[in-house]
C-alpha positions in Angstrom: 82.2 69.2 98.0 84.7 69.9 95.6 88.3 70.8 97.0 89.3 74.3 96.0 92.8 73.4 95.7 92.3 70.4 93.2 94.7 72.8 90.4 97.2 74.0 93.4 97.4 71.5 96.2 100.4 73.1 97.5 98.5 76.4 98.6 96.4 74.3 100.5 97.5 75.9 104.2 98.5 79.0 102.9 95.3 80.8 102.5 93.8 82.0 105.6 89.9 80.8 105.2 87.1 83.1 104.9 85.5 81.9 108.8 89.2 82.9 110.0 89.1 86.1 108.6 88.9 89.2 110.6 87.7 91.3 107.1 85.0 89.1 106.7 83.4 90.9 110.1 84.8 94.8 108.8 82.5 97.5 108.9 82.3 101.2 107.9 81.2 102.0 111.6 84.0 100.2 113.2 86.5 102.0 110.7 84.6 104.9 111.3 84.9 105.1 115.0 88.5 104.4 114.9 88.6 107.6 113.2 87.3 109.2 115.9 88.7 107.7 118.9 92.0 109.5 117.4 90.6 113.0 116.9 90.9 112.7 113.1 88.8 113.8 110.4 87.6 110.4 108.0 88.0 112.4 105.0 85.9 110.5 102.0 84.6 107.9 102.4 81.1 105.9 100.7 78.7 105.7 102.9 76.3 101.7 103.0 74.3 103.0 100.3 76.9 104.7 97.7 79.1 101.3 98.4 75.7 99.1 97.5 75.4 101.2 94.6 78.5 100.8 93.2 78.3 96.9 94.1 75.1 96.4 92.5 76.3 98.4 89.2 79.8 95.8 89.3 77.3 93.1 89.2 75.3 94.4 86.2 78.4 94.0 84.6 79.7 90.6 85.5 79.5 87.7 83.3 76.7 85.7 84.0 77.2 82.5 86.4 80.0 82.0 89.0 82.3 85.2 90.1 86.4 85.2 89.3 88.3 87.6 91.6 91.7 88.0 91.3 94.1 89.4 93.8 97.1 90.9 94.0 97.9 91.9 97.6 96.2 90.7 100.8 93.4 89.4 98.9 95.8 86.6 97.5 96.3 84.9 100.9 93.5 86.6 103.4 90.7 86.6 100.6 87.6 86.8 103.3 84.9 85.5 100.8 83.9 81.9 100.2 85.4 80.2 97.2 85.3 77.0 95.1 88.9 76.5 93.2 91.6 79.3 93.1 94.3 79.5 90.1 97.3 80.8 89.5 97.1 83.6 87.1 98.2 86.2 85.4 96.4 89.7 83.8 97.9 91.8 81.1 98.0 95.6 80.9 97.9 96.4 84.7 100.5 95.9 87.7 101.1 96.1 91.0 102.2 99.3 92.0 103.0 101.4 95.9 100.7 104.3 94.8 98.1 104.4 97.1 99.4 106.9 100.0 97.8 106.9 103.3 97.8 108.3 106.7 96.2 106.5 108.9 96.9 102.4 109.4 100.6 102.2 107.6 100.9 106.3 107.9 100.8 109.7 109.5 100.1 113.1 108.8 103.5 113.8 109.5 105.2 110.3 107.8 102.7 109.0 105.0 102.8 105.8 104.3 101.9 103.8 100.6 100.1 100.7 100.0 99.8 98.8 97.0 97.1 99.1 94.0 96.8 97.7 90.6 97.7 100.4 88.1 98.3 100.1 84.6 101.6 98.6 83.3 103.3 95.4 82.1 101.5 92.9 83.7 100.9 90.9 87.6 100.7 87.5 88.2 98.6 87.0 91.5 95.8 84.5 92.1 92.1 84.3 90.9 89.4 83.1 93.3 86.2 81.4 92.0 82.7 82.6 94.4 79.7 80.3 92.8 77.1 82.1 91.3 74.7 81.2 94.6 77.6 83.1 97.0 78.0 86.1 95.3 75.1 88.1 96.9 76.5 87.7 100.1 80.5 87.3 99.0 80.4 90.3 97.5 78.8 92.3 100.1 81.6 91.0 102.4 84.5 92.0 99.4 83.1 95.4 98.8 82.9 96.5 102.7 86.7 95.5 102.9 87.6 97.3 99.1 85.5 99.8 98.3 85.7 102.0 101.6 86.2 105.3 100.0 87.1 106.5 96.6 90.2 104.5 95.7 89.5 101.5 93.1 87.6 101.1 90.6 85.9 97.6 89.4 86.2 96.3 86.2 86.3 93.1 84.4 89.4 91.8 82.6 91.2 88.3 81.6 92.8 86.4 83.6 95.4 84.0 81.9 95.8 80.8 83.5 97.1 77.0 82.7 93.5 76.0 82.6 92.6 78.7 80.0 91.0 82.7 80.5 88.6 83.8 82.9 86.9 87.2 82.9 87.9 88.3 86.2 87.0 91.0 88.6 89.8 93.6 89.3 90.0 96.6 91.2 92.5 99.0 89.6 93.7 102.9 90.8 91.2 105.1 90.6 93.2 108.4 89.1 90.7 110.2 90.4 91.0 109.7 93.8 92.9 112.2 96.5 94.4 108.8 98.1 95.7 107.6 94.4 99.0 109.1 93.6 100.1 107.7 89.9 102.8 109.7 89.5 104.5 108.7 92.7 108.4 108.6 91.9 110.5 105.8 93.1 112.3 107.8 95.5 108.9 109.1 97.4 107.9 105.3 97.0 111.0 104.0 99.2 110.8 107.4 101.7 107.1 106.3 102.5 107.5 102.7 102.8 111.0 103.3 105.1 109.6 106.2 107.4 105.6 105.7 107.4 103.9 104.1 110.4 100.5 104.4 111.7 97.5 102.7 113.8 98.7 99.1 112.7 101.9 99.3 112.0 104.4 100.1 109.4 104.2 100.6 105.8 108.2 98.6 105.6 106.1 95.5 107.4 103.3 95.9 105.2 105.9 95.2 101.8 107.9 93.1 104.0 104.5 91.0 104.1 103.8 91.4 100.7 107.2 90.1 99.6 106.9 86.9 102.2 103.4 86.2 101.7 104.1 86.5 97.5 107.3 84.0 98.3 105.2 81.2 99.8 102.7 81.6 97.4 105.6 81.2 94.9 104.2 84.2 93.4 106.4 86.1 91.0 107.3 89.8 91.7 110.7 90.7 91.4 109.7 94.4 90.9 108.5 94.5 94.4 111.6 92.3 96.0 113.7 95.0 94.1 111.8 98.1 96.3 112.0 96.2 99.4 115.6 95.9 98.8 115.5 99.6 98.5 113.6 100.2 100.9 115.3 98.3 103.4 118.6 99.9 102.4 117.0 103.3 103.3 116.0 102.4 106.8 119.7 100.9 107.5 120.9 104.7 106.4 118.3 106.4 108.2 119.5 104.3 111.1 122.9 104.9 110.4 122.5 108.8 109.7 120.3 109.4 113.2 123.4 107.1 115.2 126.2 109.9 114.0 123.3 112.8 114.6 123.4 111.7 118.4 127.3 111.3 118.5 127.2 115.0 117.6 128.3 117.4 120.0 125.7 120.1 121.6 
């Protein structure tokens, strides 16, 4: 078999594999009845067959043979599917931006959160993953029950640029469309999302916080995002800070 990390030996350990995975075993149900467990209403999302449908119509589109995926976020180091060789890589015209505001795993009704999606701008270096045209039936399936829950991203095909040449490579960039998609998110709604939001899982600060470590071992380029984290981290010391002198106050 050959070794997926012939071109980047040293991300050999750093990219949980697919059997490891808990997205490789995510479902609409389970999502579904996490939902309900908390009294909240789902909102929008596809149901098996609108998510095959818009599977089946990615593939009519693919080049033919193997299947290049690139990823920007989570993807990068908790990809899910099988693959044979992953590259470093970069695409043009798109970047990774905290526009995709939530209220439910990094959020609350009360204290959105905002997760990351690729939107168009100057550029993102992430990785590319390479499923072999006999996987991507079943890969697929897998990458499309974890990414296309509800209306949110949209596939296309675009180059990738890496050492080793271009590959057309599947991308999943902001839907404008979508309720969840917010493009015109300003920098300061960014940082009060990411320092206040916190849901089922966790916090949206840990989720960049992740991002920014996970990018670092990867020795993945993305000093836009180090910037916001820098921001954002700046905002939770104030926030601390401010809610301290609110309790020194006297009744």
């Amino acid at each position: 078999m050959t070794d997926p990390f012939r071109h980047h030996p040293e991300l050999r350990g750093q990219i949980t594999p697919a059997e490891d995975s808990w997205f490789r075993n995510f479902t609409l149900e389970w999502l579904l009845g996490v939902y309900q467990e908390n009294g909240r209403d789902p909102g929008e999302f596809y149901d098996n067959e609108a998510r095959e449908a818009l599977r089946r119509e990615m593939l009519r589109n693919a080049p033919p043979g193997d299947l290049w995926v690139f990823g920007y976020g989570s993807l990068m180091w908790d990809p899910a599917f099988h693959f044979s060789e992953v590259r470093r890589a970069r695409i043009e015209g798109y970047e990774r931006r905290f526009i995709l505001v939530e209220d439910m795993a990094r959020g609350s009704e009360d204290r959105p959160g905002v997760m990351a999606a690729l939107d168009e701008g100057q550029g993102c270096n992430g990785l590319i993953f390479r499923i072999p045209e006999h996987l991507i039936e079943r890969e697929t399936e897998i990458l499309c029950r974890r990414e296309l829950v509800g209306p949110a991203y949209i596939p296309l095909f675009h180059p990738a640029e890496t050492d080793l040449g271009t590959e057309t490579t599947l991308i999943l960039v902001a839907d404008h469309t979508a309720e969840v998609i917010q493009q015109d998110l300003t920098r300061e709604k960014q940082v009060e999302y990411l320092a206040t939001g916190e849901g089922l899982i966790g916090t949206s600060a840990d989720y960049l916080r992740n991002i920014v470590q996970k990018s670092r071992q990867l020795g993945i380029d993305d000093p836009e995002t180090e910037a916001l984290l820098r921001d954002v981290e700046a905002r939770i010391a104030q926030n601390k800070m401010d809610s301290s002198n609110e309790a020194r106050l006297p009744n």
